[in-house]
C-alpha positions as CSV (number, residue, x, y, z in Angstrom):
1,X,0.0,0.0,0.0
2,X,1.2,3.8,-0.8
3,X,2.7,5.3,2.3
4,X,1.6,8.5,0.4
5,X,-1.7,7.8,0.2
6,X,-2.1,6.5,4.0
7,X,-0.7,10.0,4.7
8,X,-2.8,11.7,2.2
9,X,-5.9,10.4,4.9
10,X,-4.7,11.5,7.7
11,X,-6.8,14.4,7.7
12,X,-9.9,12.2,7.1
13,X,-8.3,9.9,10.2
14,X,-8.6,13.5,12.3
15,X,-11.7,14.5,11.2
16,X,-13.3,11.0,11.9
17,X,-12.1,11.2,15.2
18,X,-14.5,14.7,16.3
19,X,-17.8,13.1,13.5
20,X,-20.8,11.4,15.4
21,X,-20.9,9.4,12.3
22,X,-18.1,7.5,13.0
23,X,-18.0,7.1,16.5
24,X,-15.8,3.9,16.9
25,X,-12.5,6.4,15.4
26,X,-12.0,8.4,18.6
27,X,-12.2,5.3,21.2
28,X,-9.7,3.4,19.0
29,X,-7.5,6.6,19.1
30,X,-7.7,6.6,23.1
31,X,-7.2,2.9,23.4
32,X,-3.9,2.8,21.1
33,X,-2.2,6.1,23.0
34,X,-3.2,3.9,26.1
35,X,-0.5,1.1,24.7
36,X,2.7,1.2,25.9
37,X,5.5,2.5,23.0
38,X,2.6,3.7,20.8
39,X,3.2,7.3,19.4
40,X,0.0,10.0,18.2
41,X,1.6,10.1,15.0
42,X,1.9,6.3,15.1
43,X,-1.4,5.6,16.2
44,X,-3.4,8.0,13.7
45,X,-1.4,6.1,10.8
46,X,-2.4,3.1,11.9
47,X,-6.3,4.2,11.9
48,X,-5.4,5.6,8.1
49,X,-3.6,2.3,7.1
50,X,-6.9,0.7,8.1
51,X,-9.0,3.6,5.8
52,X,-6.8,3.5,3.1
53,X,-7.2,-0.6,3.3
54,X,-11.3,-0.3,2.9
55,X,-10.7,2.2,0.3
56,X,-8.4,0.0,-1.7
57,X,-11.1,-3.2,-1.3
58,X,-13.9,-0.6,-2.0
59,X,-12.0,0.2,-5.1
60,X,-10.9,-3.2,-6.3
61,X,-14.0,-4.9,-5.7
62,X,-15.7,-1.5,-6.7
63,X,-18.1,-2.3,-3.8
64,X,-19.1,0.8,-1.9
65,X,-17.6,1.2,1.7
66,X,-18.0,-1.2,4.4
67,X,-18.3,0.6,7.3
68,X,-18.5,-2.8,9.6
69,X,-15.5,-4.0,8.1
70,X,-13.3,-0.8,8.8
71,X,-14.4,-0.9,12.3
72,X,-13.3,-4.4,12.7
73,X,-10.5,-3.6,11.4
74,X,-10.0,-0.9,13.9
75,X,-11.2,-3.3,16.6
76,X,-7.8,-5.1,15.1
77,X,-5.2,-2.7,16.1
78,X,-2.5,-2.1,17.2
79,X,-2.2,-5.5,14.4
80,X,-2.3,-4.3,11.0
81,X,-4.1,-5.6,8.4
82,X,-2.0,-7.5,5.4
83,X,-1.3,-6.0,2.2
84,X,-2.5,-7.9,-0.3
């Protein structure tokens, strides 16, 4: 996956983290500062790595979003998903 384009969402990553529409984004933020060695920087990149994941499988499967899958991926971390 483009390190470029995980960064590109970071903005998104922030802006889901103050939305009532996404909800679960904020708690998953908490929870990974709570971690021991986990960085803000780190932690918001790992919620975009998950984004940019359900963006990619929304655009190769050309599905629209999945919003139960990005949560479980959030539900995931600090464990990445794999590239395919």
């Amino acid at each position: 996956m483009d390190d470029e384009f995980i960064h590109s969402l970071l903005p998104a990553v922030a802006q889901q983290a103050d939305s009532p529409d996404t909800p679960f984004v904020a708690p998953t933020l908490q929870r990974l500062l709570n971690e021991e060695d986990i960085e803000e920087d780190e932690a918001r990149y790992m919620i975009a790595f998950c984004l940019a994941d359900e963006i990619e499988r929304m655009q190769t499967t050309n599905t629209p979003f999945d919003l139960p899958r990005y949560q479980l991926l959030l539900q995931l971390l600090p464990t990445l998903p794999e590239a395919p």
